[in-house]
GUNU-155693 format. One record per residue (C-alpha): residue in three letters; x, y, z. Coordinates in steps of 0.1 Angstrom, whole numbers, padded with zeros to 4 digits, always signed. Example, Ala and Ser with C-alpha at 12.3 -4.5 7.8 and 13.67 -1.06 7.14 Angstrom:
GUNU-155693
ALA+0123-0045+0078/SER+0137-0011+0071/
This chain:
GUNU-155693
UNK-0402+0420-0258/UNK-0383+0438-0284/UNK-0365+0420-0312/UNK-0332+0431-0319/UNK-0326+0438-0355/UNK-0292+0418-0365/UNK-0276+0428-0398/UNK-0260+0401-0420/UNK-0225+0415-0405/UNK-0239+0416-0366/UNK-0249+0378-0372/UNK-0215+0366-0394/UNK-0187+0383-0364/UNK-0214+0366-0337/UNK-0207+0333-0355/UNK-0172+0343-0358/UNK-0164+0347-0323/UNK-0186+0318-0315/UNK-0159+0299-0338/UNK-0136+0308-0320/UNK-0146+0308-0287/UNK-0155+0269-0299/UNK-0116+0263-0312/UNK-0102+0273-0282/UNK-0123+0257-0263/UNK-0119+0224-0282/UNK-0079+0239-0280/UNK-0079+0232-0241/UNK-0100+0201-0242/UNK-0074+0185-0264/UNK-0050+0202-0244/UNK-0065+0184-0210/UNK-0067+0151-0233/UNK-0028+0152-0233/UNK-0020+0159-0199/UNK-0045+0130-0191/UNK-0026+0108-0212/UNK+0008+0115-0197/UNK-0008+0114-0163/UNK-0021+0082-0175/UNK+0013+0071-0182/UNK+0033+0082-0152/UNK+0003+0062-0131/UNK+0010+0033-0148/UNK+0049+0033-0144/UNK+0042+0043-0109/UNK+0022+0009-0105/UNK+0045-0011-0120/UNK+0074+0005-0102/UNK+0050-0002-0069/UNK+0047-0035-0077/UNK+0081-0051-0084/UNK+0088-0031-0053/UNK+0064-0055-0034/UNK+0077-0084-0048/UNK+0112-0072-0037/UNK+0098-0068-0003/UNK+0082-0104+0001/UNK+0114-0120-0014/UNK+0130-0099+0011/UNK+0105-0107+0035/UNK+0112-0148+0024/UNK+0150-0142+0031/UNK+0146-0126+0062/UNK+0119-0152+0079/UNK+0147-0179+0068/UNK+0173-0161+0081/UNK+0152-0158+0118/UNK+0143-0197+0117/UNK+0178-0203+0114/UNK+0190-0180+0141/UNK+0167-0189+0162/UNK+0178-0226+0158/UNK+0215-0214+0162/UNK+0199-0199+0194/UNK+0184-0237+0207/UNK+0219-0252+0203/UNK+0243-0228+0218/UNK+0218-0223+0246/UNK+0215-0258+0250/UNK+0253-0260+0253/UNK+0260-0231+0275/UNK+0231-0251+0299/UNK+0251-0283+0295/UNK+0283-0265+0305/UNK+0269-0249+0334/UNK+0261-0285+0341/UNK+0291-0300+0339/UNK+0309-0272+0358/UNK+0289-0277+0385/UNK+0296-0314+0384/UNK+0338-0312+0384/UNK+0329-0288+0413/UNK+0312-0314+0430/UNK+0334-0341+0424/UNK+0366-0313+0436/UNK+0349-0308+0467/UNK+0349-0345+0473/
């Protein structure tokens, strides 16, 4: 294998553009390091924002269940009446035709 013959100048612009080849290197990483950061950031908003959403919902959620319970009972009673009614008409009917 032959040894390659470096002179003080070959060896000092290798270490040169090895510098900087290493600072812009270490350039982008801190580069990434900052998007990371701010994508970090937005993520966390983002999950906060997500979450007082989902409490919106289940209060939402709350109202709405409350809201059915009470229609449904609305429901009971004016079915109930209507029944009754029907009952009662066919009772005057009844008591006409007599």
């Amino acid at each position: 294998m032959v040894k390659k013959k470096f002179s003080p100048k070959t060896k000092k612009s290798e270490e040169v553009v090895k510098y900087i080849r290493l600072k812009a290197t270490m350039e982008e990483l801190d580069r990434i390091a900052k998007l990371l950061v701010r994508r970090d950031l937005e993520l966390l908003e983002t999950k906060e924002k997500l979450q007082q959403s989902l409490i919106e919902l289940r209060e939402i959620n709350i109202e709405l269940q409350e809201k059915i319970k009470e229609l449904e009972k609305f429901r009971k009673l004016t079915l109930g009446r209507e029944i009754k009614m029907i009952e009662l008409k066919q009772e005057i009917k009844k008591l006409k035709s007599k």
